[in-house]
N, C-alpha and C positions, 0 to 999 in steps of 0.2 A: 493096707489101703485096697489090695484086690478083693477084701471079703464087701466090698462095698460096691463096687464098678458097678454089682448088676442090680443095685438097688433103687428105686425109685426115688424122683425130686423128695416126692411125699415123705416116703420113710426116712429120707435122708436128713429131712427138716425137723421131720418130730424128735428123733436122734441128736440132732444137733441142738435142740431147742431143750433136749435134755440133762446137755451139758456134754455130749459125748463131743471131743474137741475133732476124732478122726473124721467122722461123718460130714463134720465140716469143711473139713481140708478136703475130701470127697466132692462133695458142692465146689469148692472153691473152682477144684480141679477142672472139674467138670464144665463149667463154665469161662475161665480166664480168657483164653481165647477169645469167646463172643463175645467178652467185656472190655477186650485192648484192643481188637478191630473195630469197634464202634467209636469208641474213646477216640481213635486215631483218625478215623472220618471227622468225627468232629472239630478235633483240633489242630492236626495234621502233624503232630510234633510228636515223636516217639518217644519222648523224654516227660512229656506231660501227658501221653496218654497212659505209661506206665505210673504216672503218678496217681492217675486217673481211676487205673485197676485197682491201686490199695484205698483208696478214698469210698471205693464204691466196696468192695467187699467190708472194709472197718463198718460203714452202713448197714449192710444186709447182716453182719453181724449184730451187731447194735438192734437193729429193727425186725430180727425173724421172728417177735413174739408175734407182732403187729402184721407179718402175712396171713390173710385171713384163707390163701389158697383159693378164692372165686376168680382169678383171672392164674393164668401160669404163670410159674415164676421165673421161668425168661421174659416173659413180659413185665413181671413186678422188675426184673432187674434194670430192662433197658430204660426202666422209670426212673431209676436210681442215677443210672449211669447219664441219662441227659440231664436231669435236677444238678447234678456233681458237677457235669459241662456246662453248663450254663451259669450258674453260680460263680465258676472259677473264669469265665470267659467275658463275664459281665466285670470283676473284680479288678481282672488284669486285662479287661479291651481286647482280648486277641482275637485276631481276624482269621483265622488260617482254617481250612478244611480240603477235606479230598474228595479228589476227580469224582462225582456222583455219575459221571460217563465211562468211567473206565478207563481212562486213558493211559491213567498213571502206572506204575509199578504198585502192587498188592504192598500192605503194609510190613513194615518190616517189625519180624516178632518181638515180642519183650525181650527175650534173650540177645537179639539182633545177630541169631545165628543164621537167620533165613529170610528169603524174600525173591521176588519172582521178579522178571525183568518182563516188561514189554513185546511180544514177538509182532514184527512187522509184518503187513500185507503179503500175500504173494504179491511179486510184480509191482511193488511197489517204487515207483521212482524217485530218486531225489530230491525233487521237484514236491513231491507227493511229502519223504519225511520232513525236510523243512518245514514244507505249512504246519504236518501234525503234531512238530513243534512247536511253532508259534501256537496253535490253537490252544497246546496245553498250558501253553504261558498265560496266557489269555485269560481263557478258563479258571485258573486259580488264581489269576487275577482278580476275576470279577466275582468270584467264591469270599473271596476274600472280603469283599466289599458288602457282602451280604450283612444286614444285623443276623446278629446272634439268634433273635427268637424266629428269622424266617430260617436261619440257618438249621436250625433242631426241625424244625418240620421238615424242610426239604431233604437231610438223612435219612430221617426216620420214612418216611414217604416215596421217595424214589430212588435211594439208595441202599436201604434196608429192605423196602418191597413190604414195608406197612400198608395196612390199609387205614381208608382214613380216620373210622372208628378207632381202632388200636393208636390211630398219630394222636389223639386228642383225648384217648384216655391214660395215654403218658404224658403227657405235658400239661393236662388239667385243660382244656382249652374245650373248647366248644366244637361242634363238627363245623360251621358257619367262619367260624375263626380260622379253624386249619385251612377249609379248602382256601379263604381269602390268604391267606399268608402263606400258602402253595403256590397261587396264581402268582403271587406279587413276587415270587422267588425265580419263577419259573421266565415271566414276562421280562425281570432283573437279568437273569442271564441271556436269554434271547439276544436282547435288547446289544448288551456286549460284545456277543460272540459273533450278531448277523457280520460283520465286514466278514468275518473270516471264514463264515460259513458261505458265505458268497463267492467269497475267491475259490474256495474246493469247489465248488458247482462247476466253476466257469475252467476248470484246468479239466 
């Protein structure tokens, strides 16, 4: 596997497109990660974004004839990997995604040997972690609430740090479509969170 580390997506895909199985596992590698912390934004469940991981690589295996390499193929994958979330999210209703503010604890790995805990404010008061508990309750509350198709833009877009050309040429959508179903996602959470962004104004 190390004769591969320093090899490019490129070569790695012609290689693998050749039938070489290791150059594969190379890719895979290479990527898993950005494929289960996405997964896991999206659906907030680390049991289904790992199922998420093997859905989406069986795909890119299945389909590496058909990458034509004009866009990158991290970007072909997060293609992948929101089509797979959305598909599976539409199927079985699930509402769940993560903190696009941060709030949360960083996703916990597929292996679930790791994971980052929250570090509070300096000087922060009691008074202070309370609310910014309620707020995250809040928060994924009203995340939760979101449809599905505002939900894959609003990831991709402000918690991925897509722009909006790339949000709309992952999810086939229009540039007119995303930024509408940004706004509508955006104005949705607002709309939930004002009481409790009010109350932290006022302490």
């Amino acid at each position: 596997m190390k004769a591969y580390a320093n090899q490019t997506d490129q070569q790695l895909i012609g290689a693998a497109r050749a039938g070489n199985r290791q150059a594969f596992a190379a890719l895979v590698k290479r990527y898993e990660e950005t494929v289960y912390r996405f997964s896991f934004k999206m659906c907030r469940d680390p049991e289904k974004a790992r199922e998420i991981l093997q859905d989406t690589f069986i795909s890119v295996y299945r389909k590496l004839g058909s990458f034509d390499g004009k866009s990158k193929f991290s970007t072909w994958l997060y293609t992948i990997v929101a089509n797979n979330c959305l598909m599976r999210q539409r199927r079985r209703k699930i509402q769940e995604l993560e903190d696009p503010l941060e709030l949360y604890d960083d996703p916990p790995d597929h292996d679930r040997t790791r994971g980052r805990a929250p570090i509070a404010r300096r000087e922060e008061t009691p008074a202070d972690i309370l609310l910014s508990k309620e707020l995250r309750t809040a928060l994924e509350t009203a995340i939760r609430r979101l449809p599905v198709e505002y939900r894959a833009v609003f990831v991709l877009r402000d918690v991925e740090g897509k722009t909006t050309e790339e949000t709309a040429r992952m999810l086939k959508l229009s540039i007119e479509a995303t930024k509408s179903r940004l706004r509508r996602a955006r104005a949705f959470l607002r709309a939930r969170l004002h009481p409790y962004l009010t109350m932290r104004e006022g302490t």
